[in-house]
Structure formats: C-alpha cells, structure tokens
C-alpha positions in Angstrom: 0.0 0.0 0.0 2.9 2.7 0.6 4.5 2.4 -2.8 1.8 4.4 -4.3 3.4 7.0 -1.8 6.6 6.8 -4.2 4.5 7.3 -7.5 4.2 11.3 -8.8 1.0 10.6 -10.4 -0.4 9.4 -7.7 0.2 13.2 -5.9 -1.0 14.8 -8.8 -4.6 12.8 -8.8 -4.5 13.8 -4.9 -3.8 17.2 -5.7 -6.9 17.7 -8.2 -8.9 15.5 -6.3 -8.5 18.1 -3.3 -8.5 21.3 -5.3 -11.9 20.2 -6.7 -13.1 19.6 -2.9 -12.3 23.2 -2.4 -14.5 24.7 -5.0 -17.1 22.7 -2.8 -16.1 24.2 0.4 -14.3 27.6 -0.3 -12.6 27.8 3.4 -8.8 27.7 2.1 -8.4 26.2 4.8 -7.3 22.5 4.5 -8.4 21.5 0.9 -6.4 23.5 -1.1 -3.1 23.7 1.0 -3.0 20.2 1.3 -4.1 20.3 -2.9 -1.5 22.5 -3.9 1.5 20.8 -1.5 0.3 17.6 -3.7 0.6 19.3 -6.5 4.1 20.4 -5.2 5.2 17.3 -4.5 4.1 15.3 -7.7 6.1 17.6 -9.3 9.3 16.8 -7.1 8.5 13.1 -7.2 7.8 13.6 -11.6 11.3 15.5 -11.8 13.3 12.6 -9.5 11.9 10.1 -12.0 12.9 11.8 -14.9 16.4 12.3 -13.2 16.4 16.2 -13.6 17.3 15.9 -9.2 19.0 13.5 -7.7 17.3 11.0 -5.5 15.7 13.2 -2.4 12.7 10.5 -1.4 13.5 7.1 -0.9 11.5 6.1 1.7 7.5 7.0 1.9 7.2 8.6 5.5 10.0 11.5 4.1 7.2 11.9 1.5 4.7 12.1 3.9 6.7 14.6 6.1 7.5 17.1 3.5 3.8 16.9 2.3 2.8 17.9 5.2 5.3 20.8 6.2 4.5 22.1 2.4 0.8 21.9 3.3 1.7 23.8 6.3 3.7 26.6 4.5 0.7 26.5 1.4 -1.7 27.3 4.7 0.4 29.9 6.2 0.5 32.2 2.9 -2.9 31.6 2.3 -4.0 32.8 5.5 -1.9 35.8 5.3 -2.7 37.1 1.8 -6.3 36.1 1.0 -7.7 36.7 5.0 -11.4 37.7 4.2 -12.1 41.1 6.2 -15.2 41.2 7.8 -17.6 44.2 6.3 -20.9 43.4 8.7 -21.0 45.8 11.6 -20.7 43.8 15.3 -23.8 44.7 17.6 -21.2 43.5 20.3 -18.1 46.4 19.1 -17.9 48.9 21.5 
C-alpha cells in the first residue's frame, strides 16, 4: 500500500482531487493547502523520476513529512494574503 506513496501521479490525482473539494467548500483552509502541497510534491517526485534531481525520497514517510510541512507553508500564505475582512458591523463592538 505505501509504494503508491513513491509514484508522482499518484500526488497529482490527490492534488486535483482536493483542489476540486475546495470549490465545494471555499474555506482555504485545509483543501487547497494540502491540494497544492500535492501538487508540489508530484512535481518533485515527476522530476526525480525523470532524473532532472538527484534522488531526495527514498522512503515513503519522508514523503509524507515534506507533504505535510509544504501543506503547512501553502496554509500559512494563504492565511496571510487572501484573510477575508469582515464588512458586517458587530452589535457587540464597543
């Protein structure tokens, strides 16, 4: 079951398989993050098979870590640059 860790396409079907489960919840909160860091790392994992970089992933669970630090980062800037600002008044402002 892990080797299809090791496989880029496999990232890449995650990827667009999450982005479309953001159009469905438009939060930008977990969906696309973790879409794009997918995206990210099918590209890495597509570029190591074609040996453009030298072997970085061996092992699934290094996959697996640097997906989720990516996803991490991908969440980070998102929250920062696309942070909705509130336009309703609060009853409760004082």
């Amino acid at each position: 079951m892990f080797e299809y860790f090791l496989i880029s396409d496999f990232w890449i079907i995650l990827g667009l398989i999450l982005c479309v489960l953001e159009l469905a919840n438009g939060s930008l909160v977990f969906f696309l993050p973790t879409g794009l860091s997918s995206f990210f790392l099918g590209a890495l994992l597509k570029l190591q098979e074609n040996s453009v970089i030298p072997e970085i992933f061996d092992d699934w669970y290094y996959i697996i870590i640097v997906w989720l630090i990516i996803s991490l980062m991908f969440a980070l800037l998102l929250r920062k640059y696309f942070r909705r600002e509130s336009t309703e008044d609060d009853i409760n402002k004082y």
